[in-house]
C-alpha positions in Angstrom: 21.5 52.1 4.1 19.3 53.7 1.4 16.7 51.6 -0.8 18.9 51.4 -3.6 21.7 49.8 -1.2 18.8 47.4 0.0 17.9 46.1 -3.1 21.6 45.4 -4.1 22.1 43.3 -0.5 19.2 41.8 -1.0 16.5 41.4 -4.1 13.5 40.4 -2.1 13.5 44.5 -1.2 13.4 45.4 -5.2 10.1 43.6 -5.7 8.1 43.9 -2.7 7.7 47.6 -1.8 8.7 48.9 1.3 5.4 49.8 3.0 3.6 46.7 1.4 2.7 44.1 5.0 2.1 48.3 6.6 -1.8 47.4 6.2 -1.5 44.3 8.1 0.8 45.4 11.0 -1.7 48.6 11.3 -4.7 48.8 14.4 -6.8 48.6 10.7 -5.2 45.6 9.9 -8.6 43.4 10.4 -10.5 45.7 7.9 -7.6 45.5 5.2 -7.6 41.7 6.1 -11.6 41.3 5.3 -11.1 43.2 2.5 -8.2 41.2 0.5 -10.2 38.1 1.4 -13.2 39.7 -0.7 -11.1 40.8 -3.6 -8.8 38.1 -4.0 -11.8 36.0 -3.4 -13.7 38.0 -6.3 -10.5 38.0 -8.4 -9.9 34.3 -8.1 -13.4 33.3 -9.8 -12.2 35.2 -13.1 -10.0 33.6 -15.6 -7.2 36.2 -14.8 -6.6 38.3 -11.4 -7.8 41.5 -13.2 -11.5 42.3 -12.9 -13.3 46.2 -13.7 -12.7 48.3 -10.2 -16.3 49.3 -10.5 -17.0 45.5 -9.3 -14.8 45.4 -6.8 -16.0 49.3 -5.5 -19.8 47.0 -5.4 -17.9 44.2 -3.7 -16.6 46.4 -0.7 -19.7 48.4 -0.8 -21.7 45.3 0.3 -19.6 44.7 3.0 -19.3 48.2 4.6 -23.3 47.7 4.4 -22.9 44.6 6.8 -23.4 45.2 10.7 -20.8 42.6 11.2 -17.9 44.7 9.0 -14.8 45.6 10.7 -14.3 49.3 11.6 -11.7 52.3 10.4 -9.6 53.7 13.5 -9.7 56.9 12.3 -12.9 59.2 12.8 -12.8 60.7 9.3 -12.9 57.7 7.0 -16.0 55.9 9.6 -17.5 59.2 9.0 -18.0 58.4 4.8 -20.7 56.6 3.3 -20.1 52.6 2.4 -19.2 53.5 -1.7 -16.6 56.2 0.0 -15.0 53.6 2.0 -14.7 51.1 -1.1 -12.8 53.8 -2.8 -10.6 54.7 -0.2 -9.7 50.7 0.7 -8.9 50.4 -3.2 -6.8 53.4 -3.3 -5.0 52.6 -0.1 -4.7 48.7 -1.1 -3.1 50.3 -4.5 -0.8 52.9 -2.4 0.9 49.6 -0.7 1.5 48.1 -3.5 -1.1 45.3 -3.3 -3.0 45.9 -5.9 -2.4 47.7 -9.7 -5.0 49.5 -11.7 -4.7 49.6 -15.5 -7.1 51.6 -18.0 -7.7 49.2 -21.0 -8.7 50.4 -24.3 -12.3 51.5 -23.5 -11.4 53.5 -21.0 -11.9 51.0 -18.4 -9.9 50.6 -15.1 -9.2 47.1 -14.7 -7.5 45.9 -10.9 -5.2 43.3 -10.6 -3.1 41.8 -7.8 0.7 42.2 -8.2 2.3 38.1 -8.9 3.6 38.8 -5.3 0.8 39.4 -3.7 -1.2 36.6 -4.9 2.0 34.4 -3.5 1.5 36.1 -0.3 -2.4 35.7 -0.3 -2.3 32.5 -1.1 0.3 31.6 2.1 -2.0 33.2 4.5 -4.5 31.7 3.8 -3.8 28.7 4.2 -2.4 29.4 7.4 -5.8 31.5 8.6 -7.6 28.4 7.4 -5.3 26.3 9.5 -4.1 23.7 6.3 -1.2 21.7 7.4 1.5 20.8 4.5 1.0 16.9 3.7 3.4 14.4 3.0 0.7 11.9 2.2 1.1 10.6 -2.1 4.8 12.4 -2.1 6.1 9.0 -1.3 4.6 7.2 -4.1 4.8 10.3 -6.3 8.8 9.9 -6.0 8.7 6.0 -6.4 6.4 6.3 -9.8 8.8 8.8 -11.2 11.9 7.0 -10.5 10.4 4.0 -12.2 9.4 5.9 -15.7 10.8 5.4 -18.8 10.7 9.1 -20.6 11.8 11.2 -23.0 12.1 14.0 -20.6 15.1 13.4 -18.1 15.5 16.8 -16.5 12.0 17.2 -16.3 11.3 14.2 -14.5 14.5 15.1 -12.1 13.2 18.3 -11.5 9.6 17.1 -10.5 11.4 14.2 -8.1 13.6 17.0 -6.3 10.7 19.1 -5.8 8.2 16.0 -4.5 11.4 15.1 -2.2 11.7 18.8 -1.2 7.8 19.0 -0.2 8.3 15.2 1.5 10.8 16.6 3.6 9.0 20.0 4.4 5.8 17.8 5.3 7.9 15.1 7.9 9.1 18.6 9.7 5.7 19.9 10.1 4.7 16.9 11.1 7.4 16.7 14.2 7.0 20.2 14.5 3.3 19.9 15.1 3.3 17.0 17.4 6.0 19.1 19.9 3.0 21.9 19.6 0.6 19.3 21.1 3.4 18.7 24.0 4.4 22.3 24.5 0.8 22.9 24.7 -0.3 19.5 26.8 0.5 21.7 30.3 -2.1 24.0 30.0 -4.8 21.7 30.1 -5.6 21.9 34.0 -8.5 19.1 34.1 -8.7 15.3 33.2 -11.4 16.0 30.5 -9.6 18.5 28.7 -6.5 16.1 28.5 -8.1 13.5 27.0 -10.5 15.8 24.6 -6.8 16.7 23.6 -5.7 13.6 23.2 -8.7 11.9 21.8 -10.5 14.4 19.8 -7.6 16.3 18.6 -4.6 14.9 18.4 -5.7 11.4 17.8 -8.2 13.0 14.7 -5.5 15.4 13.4 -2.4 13.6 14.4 -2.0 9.7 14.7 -5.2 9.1 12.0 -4.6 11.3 9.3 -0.8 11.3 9.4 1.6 9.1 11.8 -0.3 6.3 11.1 -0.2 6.3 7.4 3.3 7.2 8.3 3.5 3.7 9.4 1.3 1.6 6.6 0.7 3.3 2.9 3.2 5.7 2.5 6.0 4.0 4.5 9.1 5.5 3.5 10.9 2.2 4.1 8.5 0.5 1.7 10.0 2.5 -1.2 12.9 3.9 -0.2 15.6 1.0 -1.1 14.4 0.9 -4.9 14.5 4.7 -5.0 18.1 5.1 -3.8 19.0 2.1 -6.3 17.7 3.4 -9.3 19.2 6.8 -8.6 22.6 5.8 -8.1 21.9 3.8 -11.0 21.2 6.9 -13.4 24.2 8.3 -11.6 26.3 5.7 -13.1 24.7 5.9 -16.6 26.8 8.3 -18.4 23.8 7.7 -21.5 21.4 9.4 -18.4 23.7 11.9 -17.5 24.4 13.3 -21.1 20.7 13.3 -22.0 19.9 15.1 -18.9 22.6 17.7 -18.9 21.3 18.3 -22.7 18.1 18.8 -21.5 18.7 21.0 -18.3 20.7 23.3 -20.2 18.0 23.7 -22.7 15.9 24.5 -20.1 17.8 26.9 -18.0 19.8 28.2 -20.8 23.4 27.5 -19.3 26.3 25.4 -20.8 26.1 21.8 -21.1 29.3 21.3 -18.7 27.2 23.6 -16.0 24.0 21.5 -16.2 25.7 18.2 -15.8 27.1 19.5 -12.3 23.6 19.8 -11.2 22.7 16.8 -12.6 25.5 15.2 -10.1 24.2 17.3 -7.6 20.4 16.7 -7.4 21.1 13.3 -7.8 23.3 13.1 -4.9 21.3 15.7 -2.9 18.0 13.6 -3.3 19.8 10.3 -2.2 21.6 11.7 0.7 17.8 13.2 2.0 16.3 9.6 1.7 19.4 8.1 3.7 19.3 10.7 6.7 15.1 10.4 6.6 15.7 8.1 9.3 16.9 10.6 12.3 13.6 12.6 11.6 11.4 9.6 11.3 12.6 8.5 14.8 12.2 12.1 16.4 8.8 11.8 15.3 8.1 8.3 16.7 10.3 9.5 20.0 7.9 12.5 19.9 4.6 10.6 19.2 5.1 8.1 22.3 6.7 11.4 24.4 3.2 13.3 24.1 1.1 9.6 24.7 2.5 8.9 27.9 2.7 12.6 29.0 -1.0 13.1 28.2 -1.5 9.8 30.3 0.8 10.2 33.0 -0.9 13.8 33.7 -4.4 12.6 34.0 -3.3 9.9 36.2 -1.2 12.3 38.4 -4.8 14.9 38.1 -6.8 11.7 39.3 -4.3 10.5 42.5 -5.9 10.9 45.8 -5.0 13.1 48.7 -4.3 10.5 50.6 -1.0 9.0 50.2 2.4 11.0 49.2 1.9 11.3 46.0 -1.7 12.9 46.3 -0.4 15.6 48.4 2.2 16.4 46.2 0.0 16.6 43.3 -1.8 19.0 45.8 1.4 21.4 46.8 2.4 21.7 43.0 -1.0 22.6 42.1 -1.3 25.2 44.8 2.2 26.3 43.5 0.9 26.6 39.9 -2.1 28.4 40.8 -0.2 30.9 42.9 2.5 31.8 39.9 -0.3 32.3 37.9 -2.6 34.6 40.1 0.7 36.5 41.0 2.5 36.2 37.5 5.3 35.0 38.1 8.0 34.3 35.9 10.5 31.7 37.5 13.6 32.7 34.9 14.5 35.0 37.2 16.5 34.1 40.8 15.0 36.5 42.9 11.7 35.1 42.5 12.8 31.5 44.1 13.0 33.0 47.2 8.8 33.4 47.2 8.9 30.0 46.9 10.7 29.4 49.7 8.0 31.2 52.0 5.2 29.9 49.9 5.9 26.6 50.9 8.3 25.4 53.8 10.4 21.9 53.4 12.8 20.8 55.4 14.9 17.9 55.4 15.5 15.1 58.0 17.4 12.0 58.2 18.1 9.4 61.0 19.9 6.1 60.7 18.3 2.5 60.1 19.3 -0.7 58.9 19.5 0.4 55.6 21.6 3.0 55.7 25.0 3.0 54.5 27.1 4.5 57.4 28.1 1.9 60.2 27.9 3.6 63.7 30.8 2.8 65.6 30.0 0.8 68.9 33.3 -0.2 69.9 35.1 -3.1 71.2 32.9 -5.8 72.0 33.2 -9.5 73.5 31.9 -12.0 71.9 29.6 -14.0 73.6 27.7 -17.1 71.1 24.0 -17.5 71.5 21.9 -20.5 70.8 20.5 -20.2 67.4 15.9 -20.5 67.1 14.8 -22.0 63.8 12.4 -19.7 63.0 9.5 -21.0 60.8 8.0 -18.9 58.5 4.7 -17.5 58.2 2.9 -19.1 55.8 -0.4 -16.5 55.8 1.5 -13.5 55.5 3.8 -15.5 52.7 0.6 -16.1 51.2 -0.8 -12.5 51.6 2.6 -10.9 49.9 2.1 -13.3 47.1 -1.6 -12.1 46.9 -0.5 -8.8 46.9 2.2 -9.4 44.2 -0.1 -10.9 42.0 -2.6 -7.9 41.9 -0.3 -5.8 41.3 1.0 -7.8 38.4 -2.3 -8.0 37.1 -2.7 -4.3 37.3 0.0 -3.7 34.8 -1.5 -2.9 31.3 1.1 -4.5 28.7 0.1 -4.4 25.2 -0.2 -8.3 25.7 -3.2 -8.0 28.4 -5.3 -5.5 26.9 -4.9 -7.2 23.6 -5.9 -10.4 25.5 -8.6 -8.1 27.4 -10.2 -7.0 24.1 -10.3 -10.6 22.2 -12.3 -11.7 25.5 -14.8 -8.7 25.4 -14.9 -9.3 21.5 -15.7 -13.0 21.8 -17.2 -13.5 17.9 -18.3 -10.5 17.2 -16.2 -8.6 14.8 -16.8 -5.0 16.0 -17.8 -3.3 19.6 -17.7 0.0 20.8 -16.0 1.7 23.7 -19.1 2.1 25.1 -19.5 -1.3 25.9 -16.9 -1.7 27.9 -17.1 -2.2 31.8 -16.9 1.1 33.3 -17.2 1.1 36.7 -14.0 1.8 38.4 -10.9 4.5 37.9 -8.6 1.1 37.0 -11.5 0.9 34.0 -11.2 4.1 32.4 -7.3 3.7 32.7 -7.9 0.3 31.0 -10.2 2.5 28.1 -7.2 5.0 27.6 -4.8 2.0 26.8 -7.0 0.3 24.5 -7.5 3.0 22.6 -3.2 4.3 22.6 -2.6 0.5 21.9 -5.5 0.3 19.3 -2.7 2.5 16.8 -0.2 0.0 16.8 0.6 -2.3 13.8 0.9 -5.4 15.2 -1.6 -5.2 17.9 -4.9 -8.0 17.1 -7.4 -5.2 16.7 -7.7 -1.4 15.8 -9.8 1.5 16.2 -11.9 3.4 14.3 -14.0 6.6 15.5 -17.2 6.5 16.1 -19.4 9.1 14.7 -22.0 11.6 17.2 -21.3 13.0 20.5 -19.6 11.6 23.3 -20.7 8.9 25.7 -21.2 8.7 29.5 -20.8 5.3 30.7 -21.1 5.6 35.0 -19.0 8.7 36.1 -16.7 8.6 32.9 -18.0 11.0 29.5 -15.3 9.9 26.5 -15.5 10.1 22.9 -17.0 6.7 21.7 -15.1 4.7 19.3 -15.3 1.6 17.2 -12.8 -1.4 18.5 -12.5 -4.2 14.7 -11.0 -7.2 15.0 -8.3 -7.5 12.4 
């Protein structure tokens, strides 16, 4: 298929040019990437993207000057002087199709980044600088729009599709980041870096600054019945739908007949979205307790003992771990179970008690009655069971007992930190993980709030401190 084919299939080919991401997929590509930063940089402080190439030739200059600038592959262009290689990026940058050079009336060559590029600048950019698509103020954007009384029908519509659109697009990154933080919960091999994970990280990034004003201010729930209503309600209004067929088709330039089908169509399109919002809003909420109790189940199955069973498993599947790693192993493939197999030997064995299923046969038998012994039971090791029943009841950290747990360390004060807390035993720093998972919760009696400087060592235990309010 030639280029003019390509551009028929598809148009995305007839404006970006063929060889235009060739400077970023090349062994140059982190000199070409220092270098758009600095123009586009330099280009966005000017009221337009155009700006004299004798500027930008300075602008490069500077930075070939710097010990810390990125180096050429090839020989004969580390070989020129740093004005040299500011000509030579501008004319390559040019070549690609990044950037065009015009000669204004006096004579002067003006650079400018193609309207595509900038698109493309701007996009990764935001991902080098690691900025996450919101959904916060979408929410309320939609539900203040819906509610206004203008002149501007198709306008408005417009600007409610696109907030729903974005809304959307920010609840899948949202999901799509918290199944990154599971995906990327088995590589942490050692208590500390689970919960600096889970505490410093996810925590910060995650439950604070998103899923929990997922839950409170911008609870879809909160606005979503009067949005739906009013929308069907302008779907009903045939005053609406006239007005804002008129005005679409102003807009787009298309018959009035064609704009009121899209009228119809956004309409229904943005109402379906905010019915089916639920299925995503409970794969994030699945997802959100998914990665809590994985982060916690790992540190406590990284902190069991080699004593009992489940110590030395811990122990074999480590060793396991550590061998596919040394070896590189890749498991996908059949052949490779059979290392296993010498790796580690198991074997099964069974035998037959009282709790089995299968009845031996013993054959005929006679019968011959025996005197029945009341036995009386023992009432110490009744006594010691029950003891034993109870701990273990009282080891169980429902949301109930650590709220009741926090009240009493509390007492009437309003505020305490983590710090504070008793901290002498594992079953204590367990305790500390709950209050702070259970902390997030809406109806819980209390929540958290981090604490500001670095973190705290309380006995054997170093944790990022953190504020515990009473509500």
């Amino acid at each position: 298929m030639d280029d003019a084919q390509a551009q028929q299939t598809n148009p995305l080919f007839g404006i970006i040019p063929k060889e235009f991401f060739t400077p970023l997929a090349s062994p140059n590509r982190l000199v070409y990437w220092d270098c758009l930063c600095r123009l586009f940089q330099a280009m966005s402080a000017q009221l337009s993207f155009g700006i004299e190439r004798e500027i930008l030739v300075d602008e490069l200059q500077f930075y070939f000057e710097q010990n810390q600038a990125a180096e050429f592959e090839e020989d004969d262009i580390n070989g020129m002087d740093s004005r040299k290689k500011a000509n030579e990026m501008l004319r390559l940058l040019e070549k690609y199709g990044w950037l065009e050079v015009e000669t204004d009336k006096s004579y002067v060559q003006r650079v400018n980044f193609y309207d595509y590029a900038v698109k493309v600048m701007k996009t990764l950019l935001e991902i080098s600088d690691g900025r996450k698509v919101e959904y916060q103020g979408y929410i309320y954007t939609i539900y203040s729009l819906v509610r206004t009384n203008t002149d501007h029908p198709a306008v408005v519509l417009q600007q409610i599709r696109d907030n729903t659109d974005m809304l959307i697009t920010g609840l899948k990154n949202l999901n799509s980041n918290i199944k990154h933080y599971i995906d990327e919960l088995t590589k942490h091999k050692t208590v500390a870096e689970i919960m600096n994970a889970l505490f410093n990280d996810y925590i910060t990034n995650i439950v604070d600054k998103a899923y929990h004003r997922l839950l409170t201010s911008d609870n879809v729930s909160k606005f979503r019945p009067e949005i739906i209503e009013r929308l069907e309600a302008h779907g009903h209004s045939s005053r609406y739908i006239a007005k804002t067929s008129e005005e679409l088709a102003a807009i787009r330039e298309i018959p009035v007949g064609q704009a009121e089908e899209l009228v119809y169509q956004t309409l229904h399109e943005i109402v379906e979205a905010f019915r089916n919002m639920d299925d995503i809003l409970a794969e994030i909420n699945r997802k959100n307790t998914q990665y809590q109790r994985a982060a916690v189940n790992r540190a406590k199955f990284l902190l069991a003992g080699t004593e009992d069973v489940r110590g030395q498993m811990k122990e074999i599947l480590l060793y396991i771990g550590e061998q596919m790693e040394e070896r590189q192993l890749d498991l996908n493939g059949i052949y490779e179970i059979e290392y296993l197999d010498n790796l580690v030997r198991l074997f099964g064995s069974s035998f037959i008690d009282e709790k089995s299923f299968y009845s031996p046969i013993e054959g005929k038998k006679e019968f011959h009655p025996q005197e029945l012994t009341e036995v009386m039971p023992d009432v110490e090791l009744r006594q010691e069971k029950l003891r034993k029943m109870t701990e273990k009841m009282q080891r169980i950290l429902s949301p109930k007992r650590i709220e009741r747990f926090v009240e009493e360390q509390l007492g009437d004060r309003e505020k305490i930190y983590a710090s504070e807390l008793p901290m002498e035993t594992m079953d204590d720093f367990i305790r500390l993980i709950y209050v702070r998972l259970y902390g997030s919760r809406k109806k819980m009696r209390y929540r958290i709030e981090k604490a500001e400087g670095a973190n705290k060592i309380s006995g054997e235990f170093d944790f990022p401190d953190f504020a515990i309010i009473k509500r």
